[in-house]
C-alpha positions as CSV (number, residue, x, y, z in Angstrom):
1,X,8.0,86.5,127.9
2,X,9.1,90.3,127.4
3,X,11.9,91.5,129.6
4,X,9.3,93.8,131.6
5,X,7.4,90.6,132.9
6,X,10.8,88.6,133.4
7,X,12.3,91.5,135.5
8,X,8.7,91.7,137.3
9,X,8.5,87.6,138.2
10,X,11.9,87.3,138.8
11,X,13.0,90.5,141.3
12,X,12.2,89.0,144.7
13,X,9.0,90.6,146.7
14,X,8.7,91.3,150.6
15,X,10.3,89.5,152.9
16,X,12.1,87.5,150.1
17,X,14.6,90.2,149.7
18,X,16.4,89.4,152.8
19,X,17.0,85.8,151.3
20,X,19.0,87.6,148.2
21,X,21.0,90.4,150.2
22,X,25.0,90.2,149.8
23,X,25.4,88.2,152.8
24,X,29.1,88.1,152.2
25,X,29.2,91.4,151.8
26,X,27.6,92.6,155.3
27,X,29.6,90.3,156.8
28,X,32.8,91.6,155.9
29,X,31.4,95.1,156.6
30,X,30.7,93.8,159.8
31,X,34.3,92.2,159.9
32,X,36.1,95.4,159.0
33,X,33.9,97.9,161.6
34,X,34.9,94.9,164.6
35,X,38.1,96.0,163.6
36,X,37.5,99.5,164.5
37,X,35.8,98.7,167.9
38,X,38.7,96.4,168.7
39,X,41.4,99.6,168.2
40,X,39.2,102.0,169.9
41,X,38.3,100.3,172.8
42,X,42.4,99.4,172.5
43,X,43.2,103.0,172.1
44,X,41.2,104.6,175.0
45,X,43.4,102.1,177.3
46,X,40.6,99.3,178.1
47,X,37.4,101.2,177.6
48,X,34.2,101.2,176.2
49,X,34.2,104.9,176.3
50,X,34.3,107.9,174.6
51,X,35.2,106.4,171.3
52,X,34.0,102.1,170.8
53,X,31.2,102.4,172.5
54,X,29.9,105.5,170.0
55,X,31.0,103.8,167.2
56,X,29.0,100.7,167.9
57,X,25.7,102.6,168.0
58,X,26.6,104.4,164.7
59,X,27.6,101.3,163.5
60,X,23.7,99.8,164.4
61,X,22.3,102.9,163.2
62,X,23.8,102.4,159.5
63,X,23.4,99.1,159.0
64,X,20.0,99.5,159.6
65,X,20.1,102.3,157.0
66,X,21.8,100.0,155.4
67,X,19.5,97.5,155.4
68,X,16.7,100.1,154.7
69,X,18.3,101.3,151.4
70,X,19.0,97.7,150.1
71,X,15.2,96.8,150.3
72,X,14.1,99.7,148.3
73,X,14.1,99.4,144.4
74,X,17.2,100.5,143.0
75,X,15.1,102.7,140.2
76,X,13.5,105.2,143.1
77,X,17.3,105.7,143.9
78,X,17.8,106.8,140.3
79,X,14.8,108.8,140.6
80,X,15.7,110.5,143.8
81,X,19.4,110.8,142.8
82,X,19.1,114.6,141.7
83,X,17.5,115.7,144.8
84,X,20.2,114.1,146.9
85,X,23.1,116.0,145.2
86,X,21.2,119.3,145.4
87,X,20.3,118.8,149.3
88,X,24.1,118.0,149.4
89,X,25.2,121.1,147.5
90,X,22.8,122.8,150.3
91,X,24.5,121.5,152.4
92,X,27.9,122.4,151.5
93,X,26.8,126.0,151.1
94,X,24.8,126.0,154.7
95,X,28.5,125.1,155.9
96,X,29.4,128.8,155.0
97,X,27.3,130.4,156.7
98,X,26.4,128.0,159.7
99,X,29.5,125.4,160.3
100,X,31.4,124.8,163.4
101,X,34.8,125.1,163.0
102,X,37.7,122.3,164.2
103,X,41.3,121.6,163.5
104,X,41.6,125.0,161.3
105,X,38.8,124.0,159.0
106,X,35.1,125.0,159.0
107,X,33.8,121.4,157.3
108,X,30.7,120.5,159.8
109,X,27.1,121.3,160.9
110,X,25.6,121.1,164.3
111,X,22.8,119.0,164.6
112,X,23.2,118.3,168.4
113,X,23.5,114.7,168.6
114,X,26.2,114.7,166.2
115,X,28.6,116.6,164.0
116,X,27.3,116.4,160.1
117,X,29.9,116.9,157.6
118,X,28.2,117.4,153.8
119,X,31.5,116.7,152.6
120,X,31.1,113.4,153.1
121,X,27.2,113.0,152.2
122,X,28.6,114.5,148.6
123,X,30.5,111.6,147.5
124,X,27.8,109.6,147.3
125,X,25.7,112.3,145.7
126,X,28.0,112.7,143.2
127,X,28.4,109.1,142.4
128,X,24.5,108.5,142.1
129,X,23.9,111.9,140.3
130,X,26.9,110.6,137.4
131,X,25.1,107.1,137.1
132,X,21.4,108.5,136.6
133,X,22.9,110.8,133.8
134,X,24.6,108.4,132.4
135,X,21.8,105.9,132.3
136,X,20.0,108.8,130.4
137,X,22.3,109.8,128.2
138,X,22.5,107.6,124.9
139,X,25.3,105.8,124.3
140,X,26.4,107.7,121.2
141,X,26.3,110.6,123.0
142,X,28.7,109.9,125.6
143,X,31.9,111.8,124.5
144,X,30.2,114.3,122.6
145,X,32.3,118.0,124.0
146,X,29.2,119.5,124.8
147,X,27.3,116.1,127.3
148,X,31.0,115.8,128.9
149,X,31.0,119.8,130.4
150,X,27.8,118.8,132.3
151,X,29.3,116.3,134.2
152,X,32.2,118.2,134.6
153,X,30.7,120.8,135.9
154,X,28.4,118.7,138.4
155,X,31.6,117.9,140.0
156,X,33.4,120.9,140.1
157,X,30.8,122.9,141.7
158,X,30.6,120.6,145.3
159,X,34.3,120.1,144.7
160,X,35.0,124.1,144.6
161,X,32.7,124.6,148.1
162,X,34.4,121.8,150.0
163,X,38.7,123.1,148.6
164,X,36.9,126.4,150.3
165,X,36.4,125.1,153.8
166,X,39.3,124.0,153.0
167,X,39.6,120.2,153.1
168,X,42.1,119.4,149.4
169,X,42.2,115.5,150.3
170,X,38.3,115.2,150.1
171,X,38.2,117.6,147.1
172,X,41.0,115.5,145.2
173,X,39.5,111.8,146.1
174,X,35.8,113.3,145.0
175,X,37.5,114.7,141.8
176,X,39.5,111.1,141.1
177,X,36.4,109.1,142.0
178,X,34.0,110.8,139.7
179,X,36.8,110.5,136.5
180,X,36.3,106.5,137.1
181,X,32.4,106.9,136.9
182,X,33.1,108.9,133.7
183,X,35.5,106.5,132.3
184,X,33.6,103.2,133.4
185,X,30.3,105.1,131.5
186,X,32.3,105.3,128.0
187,X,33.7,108.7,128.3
188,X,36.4,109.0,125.9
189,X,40.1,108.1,127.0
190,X,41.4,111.5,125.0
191,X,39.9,113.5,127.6
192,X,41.5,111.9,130.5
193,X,45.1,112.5,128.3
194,X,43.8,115.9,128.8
195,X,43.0,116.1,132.4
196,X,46.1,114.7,133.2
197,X,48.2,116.7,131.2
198,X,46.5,120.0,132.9
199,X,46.7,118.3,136.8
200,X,50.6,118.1,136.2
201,X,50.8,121.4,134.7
202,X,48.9,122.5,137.9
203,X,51.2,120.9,140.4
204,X,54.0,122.7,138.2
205,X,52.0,125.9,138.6
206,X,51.2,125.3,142.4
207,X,55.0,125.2,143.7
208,X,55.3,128.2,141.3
209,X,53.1,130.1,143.1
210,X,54.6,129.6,146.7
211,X,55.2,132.9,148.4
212,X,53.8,135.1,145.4
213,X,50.2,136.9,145.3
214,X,48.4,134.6,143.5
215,X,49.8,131.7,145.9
216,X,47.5,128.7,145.0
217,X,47.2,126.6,148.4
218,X,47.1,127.8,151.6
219,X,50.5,127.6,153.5
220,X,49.7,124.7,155.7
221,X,49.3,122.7,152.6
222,X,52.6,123.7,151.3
223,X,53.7,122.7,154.8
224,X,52.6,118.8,154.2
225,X,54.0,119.5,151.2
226,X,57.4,119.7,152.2
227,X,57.2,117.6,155.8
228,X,55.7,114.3,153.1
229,X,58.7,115.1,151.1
230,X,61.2,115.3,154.8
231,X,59.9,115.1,157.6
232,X,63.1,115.2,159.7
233,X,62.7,118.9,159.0
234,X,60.6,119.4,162.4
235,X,60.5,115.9,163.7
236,X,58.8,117.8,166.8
237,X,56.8,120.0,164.7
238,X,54.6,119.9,161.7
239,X,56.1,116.1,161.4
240,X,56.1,114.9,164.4
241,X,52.6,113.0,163.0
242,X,54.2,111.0,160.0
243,X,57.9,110.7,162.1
244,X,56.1,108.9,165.3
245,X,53.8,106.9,162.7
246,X,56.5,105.5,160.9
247,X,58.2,104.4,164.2
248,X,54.7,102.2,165.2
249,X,54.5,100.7,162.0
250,X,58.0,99.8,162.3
251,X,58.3,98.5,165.9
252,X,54.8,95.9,165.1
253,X,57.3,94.0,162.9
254,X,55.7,90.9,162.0
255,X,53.2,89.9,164.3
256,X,52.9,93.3,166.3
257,X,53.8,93.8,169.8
258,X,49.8,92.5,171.1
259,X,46.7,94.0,171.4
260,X,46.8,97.2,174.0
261,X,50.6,96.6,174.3
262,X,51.6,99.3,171.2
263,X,54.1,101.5,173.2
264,X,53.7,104.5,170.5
265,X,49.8,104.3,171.4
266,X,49.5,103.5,175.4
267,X,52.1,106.4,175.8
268,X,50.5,108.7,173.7
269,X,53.0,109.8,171.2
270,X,50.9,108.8,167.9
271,X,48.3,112.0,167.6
272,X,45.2,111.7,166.4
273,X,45.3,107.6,166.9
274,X,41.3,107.2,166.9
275,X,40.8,108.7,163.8
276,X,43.4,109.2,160.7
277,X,46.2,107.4,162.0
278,X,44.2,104.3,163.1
279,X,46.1,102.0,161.2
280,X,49.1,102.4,162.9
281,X,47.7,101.5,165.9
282,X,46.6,98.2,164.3
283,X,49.8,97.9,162.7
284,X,52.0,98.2,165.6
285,X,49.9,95.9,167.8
286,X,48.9,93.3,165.0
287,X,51.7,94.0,162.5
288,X,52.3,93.3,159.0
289,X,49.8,90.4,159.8
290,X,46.9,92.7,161.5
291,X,47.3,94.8,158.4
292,X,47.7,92.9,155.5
293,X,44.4,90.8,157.0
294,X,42.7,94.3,157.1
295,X,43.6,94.9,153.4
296,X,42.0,91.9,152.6
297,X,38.7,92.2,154.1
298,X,38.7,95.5,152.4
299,X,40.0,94.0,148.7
300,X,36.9,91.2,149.2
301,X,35.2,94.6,149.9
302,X,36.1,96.3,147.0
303,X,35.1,93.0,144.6
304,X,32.0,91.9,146.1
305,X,30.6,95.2,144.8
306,X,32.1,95.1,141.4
307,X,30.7,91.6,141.0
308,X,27.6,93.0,141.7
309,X,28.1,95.6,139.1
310,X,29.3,93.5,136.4
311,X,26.2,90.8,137.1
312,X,23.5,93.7,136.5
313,X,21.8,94.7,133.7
314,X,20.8,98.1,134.8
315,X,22.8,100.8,133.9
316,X,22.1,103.0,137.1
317,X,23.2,100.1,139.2
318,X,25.7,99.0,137.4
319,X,27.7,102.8,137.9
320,X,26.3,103.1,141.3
321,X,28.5,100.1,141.9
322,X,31.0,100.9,140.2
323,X,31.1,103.9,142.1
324,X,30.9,103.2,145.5
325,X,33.6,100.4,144.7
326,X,36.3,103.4,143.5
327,X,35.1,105.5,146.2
328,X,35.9,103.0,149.2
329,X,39.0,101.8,147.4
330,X,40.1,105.6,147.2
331,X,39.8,106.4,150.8
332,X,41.3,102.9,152.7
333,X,44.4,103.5,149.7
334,X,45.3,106.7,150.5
335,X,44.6,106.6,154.0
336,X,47.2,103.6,154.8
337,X,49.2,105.7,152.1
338,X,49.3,108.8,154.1
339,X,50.4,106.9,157.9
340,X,53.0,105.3,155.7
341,X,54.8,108.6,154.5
342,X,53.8,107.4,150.5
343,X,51.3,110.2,150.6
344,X,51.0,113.7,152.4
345,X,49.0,113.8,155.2
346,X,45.7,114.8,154.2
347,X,43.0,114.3,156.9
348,X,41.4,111.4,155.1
349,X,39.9,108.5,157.5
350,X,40.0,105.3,157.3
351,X,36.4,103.7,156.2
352,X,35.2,101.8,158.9
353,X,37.8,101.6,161.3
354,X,38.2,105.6,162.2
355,X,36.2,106.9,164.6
356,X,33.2,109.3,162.9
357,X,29.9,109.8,162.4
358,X,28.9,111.0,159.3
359,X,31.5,108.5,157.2
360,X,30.2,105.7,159.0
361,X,26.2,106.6,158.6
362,X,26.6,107.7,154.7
363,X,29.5,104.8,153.5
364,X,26.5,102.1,154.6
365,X,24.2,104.1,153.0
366,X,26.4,103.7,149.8
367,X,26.5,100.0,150.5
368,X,22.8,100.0,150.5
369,X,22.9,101.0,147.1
370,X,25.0,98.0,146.2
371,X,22.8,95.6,148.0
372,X,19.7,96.9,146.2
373,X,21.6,96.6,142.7
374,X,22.4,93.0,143.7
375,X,18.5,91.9,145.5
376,X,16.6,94.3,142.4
377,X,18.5,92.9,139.6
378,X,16.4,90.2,137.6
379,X,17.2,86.3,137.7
C-alpha cells in the first residue's frame, strides 16, 4: 500500500472527525477560559456584566471557529496560509489610516460589534506563512544566506507596522516566536549567535540614545524602563500599576484571601484588573494555589500541542504546532512575568483569561490548527 492510499484510508471522513479531536485539549481550553469568567464576573463585584458575560459569547463564538478549523484538512490551511498573512499585513496598514485610537496607541479597527486588532490576527499569520515555506523549502536549503533573508524579512515587515502604532511587547513576542519556527525548521544555530549578539548591542544602543535626536523608543517606553527597574520612583505615578500588583500577589499568600474577597480588587486600587493584570486578581483571591493550578492547565496546554506536533508526519503541521505551542507559551510567560515586576509592563494579555475580543476569537482559531494537525494526520 503507497503512503497516498494509507494517508487516504486512514484520515477519518465526516462526522468521524469529532471521534479524533484533542478532547483533552478543548477541555483544558475550556478549563483555562472558566477561569477568566470566574475573575471577571469576580472583578465587576458579582456580575455578569460588562465583562463575563461578553467573554462567554466570544468564548462560544471561537470554539465554534475552533471547531470549524479543526475539521477542515490541514493542507487547505497550507494552501491558504499566504493569503492570510497578506490580509493581515492589510490589515496592519488599514490601522494607519483607519484605527481608533486607546490608551495612547492607535492598534484597532472599528467593525461595530467589536474592536479588531490585526496585531493580534498576525501572529498566527506569521506562524502559518513560516511553516508553509518551510514545508516548501528542501531541507538542504534551509540555512542557505540567501532562503534565510526571506523569512526574515516576512517577519520584519508586520513587525515594523505594529512597533509603529506603537505596541513593542507584541512586536518583540512576534519577533521571538517566529526565531523558534526558524529554529525548530533547521535554521542554523550560527544565525541565532548572531541575532543575539545584535539584540544586546541594540539594548546597549537604545539606553544610548535616551534624550538625543535619534532617541530609539518613545519616552513612555523608557518610562517602564526605569519604573520595571524601581518602581518606588512614583509609587503613585507611572508605578503605581506594578507597586499595587505586587502588594495583591503578596497579600493571597497561600491559599488567597477567597473568591470576591481580594481587597486590592473590590476597592479598586489594581488598574486595569479585567485585562493585563488579571492574574493578580486570581492570585490574591486563590493564591500561590489558584496560580500555580492556572500554570498547569496552561503547561498541559502547551504539551498537548507539541505532542501533536511530534506525532505528525506533515511538515506544515508539524511547525504549525510547533508554532502555536511557542506563541501561547510566550504570551501566559511574560504576562504573569510583567504583574510580577520580572518583566516591564508591556500591555500583553493574558490568553484566555483577560478580557478581549480579538485574542480570544484568533488564539482558538490557532488551536483549530492544532486540532486539524492531530484529526488529519494518518493512522
Amino acid at each position: 500500500m503507497s503512503f497516498l492510499e494509507y494517508n487516504v484510508k486512514s484520515t477519518p471522513t465526516g462526522f468521524r472527525k469529532l471521534l479524533f479531536l484533542n478532547w483533552p485539549l478543548t477541555l483544558l481550553l475550556a478549563a483555562a477560559a472558566g477561569v477568566g469568567f470566574m475573575m471577571l464576573y469576580s472583578v465587576a463585584g458579582g456580575s455578569m456584566s460588562p465583562w463575563a458575560e461578553q467573554q462567554m459569547e466570544r468564548f462560544a463564538l471561537g470554539m465554534a471557529v475552533m471547531l470549524v478549523v479543526a475539521l477542515i484538512p490541514i493542507w487547505f490551511w497550507r494552501n491558504l496560509s499566504g493569503v492570510a498573512y497578506l490580509f493581515g499585513l492589510a490589515l496592519l496598514v488599514a490601522v494607519e489610516f483607519f484605527g481608533t485610537v486607546g490608551m495612547g496607541a492607535q492598534r484597532w479597527i472599528d467593525l461595530g460589534f467589536m474592536q479588531l486588532q490585526p496585531s493580534e490576527l498576525m501572529k498566527i499569520a506569521v506562524v502559518m506563512m513560516l511553516a508553509a515555506y518551510y514545508d516548501w523549502l528542501p531541507a538542504k536549503r534551509i540555512s542557505h544566506p540567501f532562503f534565510v533573508l526571506l523569512p526574515v524579512l516576512i517577519v520584519l515587515l508586520p513587525t515594523a507596522l505594529i512597533i509603529k502604532q506603537p505596541d513593542l511587547g507584541t512586536s518583540l513576542l512576534l519577533v521571538v516566536g517566529s526565531g523558534g519556527v526558524m529554529f525548530l525548521a533547521g535554521v542554523h544555530w550560527g544565525y541565532f549567535a548572531a541575532v543575539i549578539a545584535a539584540g544586546v548591542a541594540l539594548i546597549l544602543a537604545v539606553f544610548q540614545s535616551r534624550g538625543t535626536d535619534w532617541q530609539l523608543l518613545n519616552d513612555y517606553q523608557y518610562r517602564r524602563i526605569d519604573i520595571f527597574l524601581d518602581p518606588s520612583q512614583e509609587p503613585l505615578g507611572a508605578g503605581y500599576h506594578i507597586t499595587q500588583s505586587k502588594i495583591a500577589l503578596g497579600s493571597g499568600g497561600w491559599s488567597g484571601r477567597g473568591f470576591m474577597q481580594g481587597t486590592q480588587t473590590r476597592l479598586n486600587f489594581l488598574p486595569e484588573k479585567h485585562t493585563d493584570f488579571i492574574f493578580t486578581t486570581l492570585a490574591e483571591e486563590f493564591g500561590f494555589v489558584g496560580g500555580v493550578s492556572l500554570l498547569i492547565i496552561y503547561g498541559l496546554i502547551v504539551l498537548f500541542c507539541i505532542v501533536t506536533a511530534v506525532s505528525t508526519r506533515d511538515r506544515f503541521a508539524q511547525l504549525v504546532s510547533f508554532g502555536v505551542a511557542i506563541t501561547f507559551f510566550l504570551f501566559f510567560a511574560v504576562n504573569m512575568s510583567m504583574v510580577m515586576g520580572l518583566a516591564p509592563v508591556v500591555g500583553v494579555p493574558l490568553p484566555l483569561v483577560s478580557y478581549g475580543g480579538s485574542a480570544m476569537l484568533v488564539l482558538l482559531a490557532a488551536f483549530g490548527l492544532v486540532q486539524s494537525a492531530n484529526i488529519h494526520r494518518p493512522r
